[in-house]
Structures are given as C-alpha cells and as structure tokens.
C-alpha positions in Angstrom: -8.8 -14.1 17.6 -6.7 -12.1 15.5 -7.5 -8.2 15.5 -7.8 -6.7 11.7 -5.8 -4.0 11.4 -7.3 0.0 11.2 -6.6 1.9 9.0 -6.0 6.0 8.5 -5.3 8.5 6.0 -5.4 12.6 5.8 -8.0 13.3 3.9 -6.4 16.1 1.7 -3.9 13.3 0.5 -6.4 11.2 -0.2 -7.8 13.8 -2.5 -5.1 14.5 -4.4 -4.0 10.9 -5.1 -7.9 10.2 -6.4 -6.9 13.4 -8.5 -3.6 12.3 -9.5 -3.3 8.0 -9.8 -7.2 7.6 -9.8 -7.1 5.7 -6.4 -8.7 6.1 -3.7 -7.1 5.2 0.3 -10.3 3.0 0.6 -10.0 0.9 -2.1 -5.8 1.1 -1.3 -6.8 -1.1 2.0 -7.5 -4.1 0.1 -4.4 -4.4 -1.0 -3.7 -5.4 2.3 -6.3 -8.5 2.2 -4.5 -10.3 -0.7 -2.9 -13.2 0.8 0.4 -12.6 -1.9 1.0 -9.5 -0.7 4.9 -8.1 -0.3 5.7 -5.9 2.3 9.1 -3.9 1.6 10.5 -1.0 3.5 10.7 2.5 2.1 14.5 2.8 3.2 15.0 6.1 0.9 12.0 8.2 2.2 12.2 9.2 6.2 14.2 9.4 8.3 12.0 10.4 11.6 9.6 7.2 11.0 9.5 3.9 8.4 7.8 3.8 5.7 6.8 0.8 3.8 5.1 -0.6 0.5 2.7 -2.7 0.3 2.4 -4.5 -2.9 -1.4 -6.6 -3.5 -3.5 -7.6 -5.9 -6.9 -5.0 -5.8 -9.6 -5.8 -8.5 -8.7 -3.9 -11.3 -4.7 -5.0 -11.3 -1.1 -5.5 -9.1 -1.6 -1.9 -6.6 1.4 -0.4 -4.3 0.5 1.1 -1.4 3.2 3.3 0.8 2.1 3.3 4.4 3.6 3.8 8.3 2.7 2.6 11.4 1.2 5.0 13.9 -0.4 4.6 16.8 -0.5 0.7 15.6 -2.5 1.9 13.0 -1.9 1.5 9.3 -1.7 4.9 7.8 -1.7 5.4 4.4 -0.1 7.6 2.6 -0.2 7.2 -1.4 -1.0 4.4 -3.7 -1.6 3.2 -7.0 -1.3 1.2 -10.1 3.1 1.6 -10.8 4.7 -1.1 -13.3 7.5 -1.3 -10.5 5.1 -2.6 -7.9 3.4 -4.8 -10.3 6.9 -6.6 -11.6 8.2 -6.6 -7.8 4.5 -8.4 -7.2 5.1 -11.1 -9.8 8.6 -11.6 -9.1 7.8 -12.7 -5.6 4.9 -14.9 -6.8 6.2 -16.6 -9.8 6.4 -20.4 -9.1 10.3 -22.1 -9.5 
C-alpha cells in the first residue's frame, strides 16, 4: 500500500501568505490530490536544496504550490492562485 505523503510548513509563512494570496498551506495540500497535477522544478530559486511547483486544480480554481523535500516530507513553502500556474496547468492538460 502506498504511503500518502506528510506534509509541513512554518507557521509564520503560512501566515503571511493567508495575509498576502488568501491561501492557506492546508488547503495548498490538495493541490497535490488532483490527478492532473504538474510537477516542475524551481531551477532559479536555491541553490543549497530543490525547489519545486506543484501546479493542481483546488476548489475555487488552477493553484501553484512551491514546495521541497525534507526529511521525505513535503514542505510547503508559498502558494496560490498565479495566471502562470493556471496557463502552465492547461497547457499540460489540453487534449491534441
């Protein structure tokens, strides 16, 4: 059986990203669940770890997440409702 995967966040961040993009890292998780989902790398952010986007569908719309992997935990780190996510989303959905 296949392990879901834990998630983690500093709370502060999670704070200010409710305060600034109206999201909080709880709801940010679901992105996750949406069997569409893109996975990209951050390649312009860090250089001590990788950072990624995930890119899901979440109730209210098309969500980017940016996460790491620590401590084989998904750790979240900002997220929210961005036109680039959303036109990444549907270009990598759109039936040929």
């Amino acid at each position: 059986m296949k392990k879901k995967p834990d998630f983690q966040w500093d709370e502060n961040k999670n704070k200010l990203n409710q305060e600034k993009h109206g999201v909080s890292f709880a709801l940010a998780q679901l992105a996750f669940l949406d069997p569409c989902r893109v996975i990209l790398e951050d390649a312009s952010h860090s250089q001590q770890e990788h950072r990624f986007y995930c890119v899901g569908r979440v109730t209210e719309g098309i969500m980017t997440v940016r996460f790491s992997y620590r401590n084989r935990q998904i750790r979240i780190i900002g997220a929210g409702y961005w036109r680039k996510g959303k036109r990444l989303y549907e270009e990598q959905n759109t039936v040929h």
